[in-house]
C-alpha positions in Angstrom: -159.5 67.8 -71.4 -157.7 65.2 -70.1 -161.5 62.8 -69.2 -160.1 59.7 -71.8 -156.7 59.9 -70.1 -158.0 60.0 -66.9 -160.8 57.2 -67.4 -157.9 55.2 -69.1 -155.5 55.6 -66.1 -158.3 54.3 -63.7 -159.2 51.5 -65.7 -155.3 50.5 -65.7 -155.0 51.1 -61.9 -157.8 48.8 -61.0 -159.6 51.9 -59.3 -163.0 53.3 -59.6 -163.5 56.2 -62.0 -164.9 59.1 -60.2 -167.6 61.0 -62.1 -166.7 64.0 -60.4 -163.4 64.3 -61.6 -164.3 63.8 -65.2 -167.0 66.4 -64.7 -164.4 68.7 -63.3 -161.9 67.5 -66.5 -163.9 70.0 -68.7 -163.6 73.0 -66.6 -160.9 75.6 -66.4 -160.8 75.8 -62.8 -160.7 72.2 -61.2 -162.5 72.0 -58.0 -161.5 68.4 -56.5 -161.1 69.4 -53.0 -161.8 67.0 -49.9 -163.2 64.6 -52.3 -161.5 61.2 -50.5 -159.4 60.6 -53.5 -156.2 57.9 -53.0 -152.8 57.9 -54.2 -154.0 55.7 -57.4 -156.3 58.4 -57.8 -153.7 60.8 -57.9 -152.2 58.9 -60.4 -154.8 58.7 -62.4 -155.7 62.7 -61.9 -152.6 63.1 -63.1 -152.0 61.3 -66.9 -155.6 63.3 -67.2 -153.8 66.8 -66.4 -151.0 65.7 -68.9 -153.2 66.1 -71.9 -155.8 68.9 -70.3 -154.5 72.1 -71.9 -157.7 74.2 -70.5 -157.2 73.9 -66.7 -155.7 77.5 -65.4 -155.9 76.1 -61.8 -156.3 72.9 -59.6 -157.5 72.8 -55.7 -156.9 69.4 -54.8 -156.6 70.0 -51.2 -157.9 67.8 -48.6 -157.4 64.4 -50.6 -155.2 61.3 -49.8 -152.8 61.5 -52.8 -149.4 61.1 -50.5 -146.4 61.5 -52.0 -147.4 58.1 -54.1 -150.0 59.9 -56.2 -147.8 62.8 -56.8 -144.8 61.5 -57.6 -145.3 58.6 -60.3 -142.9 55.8 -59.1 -143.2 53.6 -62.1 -142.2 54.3 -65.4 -145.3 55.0 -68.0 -147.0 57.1 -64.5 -147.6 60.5 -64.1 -148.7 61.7 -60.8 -149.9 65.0 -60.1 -146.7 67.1 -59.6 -145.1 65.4 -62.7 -148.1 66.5 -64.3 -148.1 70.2 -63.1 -144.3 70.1 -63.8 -145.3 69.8 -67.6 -148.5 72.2 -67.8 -148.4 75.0 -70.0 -151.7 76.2 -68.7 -152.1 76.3 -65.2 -150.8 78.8 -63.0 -152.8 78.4 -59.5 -152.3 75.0 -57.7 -153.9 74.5 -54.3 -152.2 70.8 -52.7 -153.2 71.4 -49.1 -153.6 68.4 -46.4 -152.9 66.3 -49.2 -150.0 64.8 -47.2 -146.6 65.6 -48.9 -143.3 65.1 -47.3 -139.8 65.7 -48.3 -140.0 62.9 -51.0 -142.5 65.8 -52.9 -140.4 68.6 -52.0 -137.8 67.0 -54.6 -139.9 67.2 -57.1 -141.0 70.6 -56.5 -137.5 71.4 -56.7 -136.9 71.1 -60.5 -140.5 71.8 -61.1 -140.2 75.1 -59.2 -136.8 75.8 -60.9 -138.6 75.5 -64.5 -142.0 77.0 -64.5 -143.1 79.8 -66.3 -146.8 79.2 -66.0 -147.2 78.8 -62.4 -148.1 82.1 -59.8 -150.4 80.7 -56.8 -148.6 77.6 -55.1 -150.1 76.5 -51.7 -149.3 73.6 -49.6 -150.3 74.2 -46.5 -150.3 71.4 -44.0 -148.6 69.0 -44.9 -145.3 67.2 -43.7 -142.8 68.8 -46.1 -140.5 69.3 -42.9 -137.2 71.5 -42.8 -135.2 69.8 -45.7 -137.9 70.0 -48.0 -138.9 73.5 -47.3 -135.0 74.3 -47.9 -135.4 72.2 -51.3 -138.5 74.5 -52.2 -136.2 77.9 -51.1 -133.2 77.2 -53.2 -135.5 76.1 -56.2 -137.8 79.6 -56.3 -134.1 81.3 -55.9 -132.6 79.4 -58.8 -135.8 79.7 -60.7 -135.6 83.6 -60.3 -132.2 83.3 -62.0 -133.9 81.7 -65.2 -137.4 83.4 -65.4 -137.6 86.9 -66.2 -139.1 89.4 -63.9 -137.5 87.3 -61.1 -139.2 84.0 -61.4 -143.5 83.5 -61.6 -144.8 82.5 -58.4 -146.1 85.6 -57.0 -148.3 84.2 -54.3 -146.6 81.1 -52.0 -148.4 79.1 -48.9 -145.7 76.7 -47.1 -147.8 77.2 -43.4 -147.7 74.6 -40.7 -145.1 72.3 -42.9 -142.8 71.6 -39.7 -140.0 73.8 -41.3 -137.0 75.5 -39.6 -134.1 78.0 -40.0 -132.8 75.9 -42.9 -136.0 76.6 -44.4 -136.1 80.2 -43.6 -132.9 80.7 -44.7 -133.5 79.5 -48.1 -137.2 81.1 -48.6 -135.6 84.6 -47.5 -132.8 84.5 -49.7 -135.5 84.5 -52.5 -137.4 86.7 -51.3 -134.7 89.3 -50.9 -133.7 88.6 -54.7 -136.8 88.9 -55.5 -138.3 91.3 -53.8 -141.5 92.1 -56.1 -142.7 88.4 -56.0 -144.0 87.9 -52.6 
């Protein structure tokens, strides 16, 4: 379930394990939303989703991770996008007001461009911005290329990101070659 991991990873980070997130470890559907959790928490949350095969979805929304405690900036991390990146299980993943920017959006990029698993994404409000919401378009399009049916995510949330026409261009030309996703 990911709880030794996670306990492990907090220990290392010099950051209070939260009883709550070990509690929500051992469920399928992890409920962590609004729960005042920091980037090192993020980091921690996400060497625990690493080894949890049994999670089918995450809603993390609401919580300080940054773009720190998603993306793992050290080597031997694992923040929480690196960790979705290599789930075989989950396949909803709410990451709203958690405060991503473009630095995110990178990531998302080659994990949107390999996923199989994944059909819910929402990351509403944050700062991903016009760059990044580009980054996010041209990966679900090249991902349609390389997962059958015309890619997995079936249900997308990008509102109130800051995004413009180079984001708009790039999200329609997936949804036009892929018109049965979204």
């Amino acid at each position: 379930s990911g709880c030794a991991e996670y306990i492990a990873a907090s220990m290392r980070l010099q950051d209070p394990i939260k009883p709550y997130v070990l509690l929500q470890l051992r469920n399928t559907h992890i409920q962590i939303q609004n729960c005042f959790l920091s980037s090192r928490q993020g980091l921690a949350l996400g060497e625990a989703l690493a080894s949890n095969r049994i999670a089918t979805s995450l809603d993390a929304s609401g919580n300080g991770f940054g773009d720190d405690g998603c993306v793992a900036s050290k080597p031997g991390e694992m923040g929480v996008l690196d960790a979705i990146k290599h789930s075989d299980s989950l396949t909803t993943v709410r990451l709203d007001r958690v405060r991503l920017n473009r630095k995110s959006a990178v990531l998302f990029k080659s994990l949107l461009e390999k996923t199989v698993t994944l059909t819910s994404l929402s990351l509403a409000n944050n700062f991903i911005g016009d760059i990044g919401g580009e980054l996010i378009g041209k990966a679900l399009y090249h991902g349609a290329d390389t997962v059958s049916n015309g890619g997995s995510i079936r249900i997308l949330n990008l509102a109130n990101n800051g995004m413009g026409n180079r984001a708009a261009a790039a999200l329609a030309a997936y949804i036009n070659c892929a018109p049965n996703n979204l």
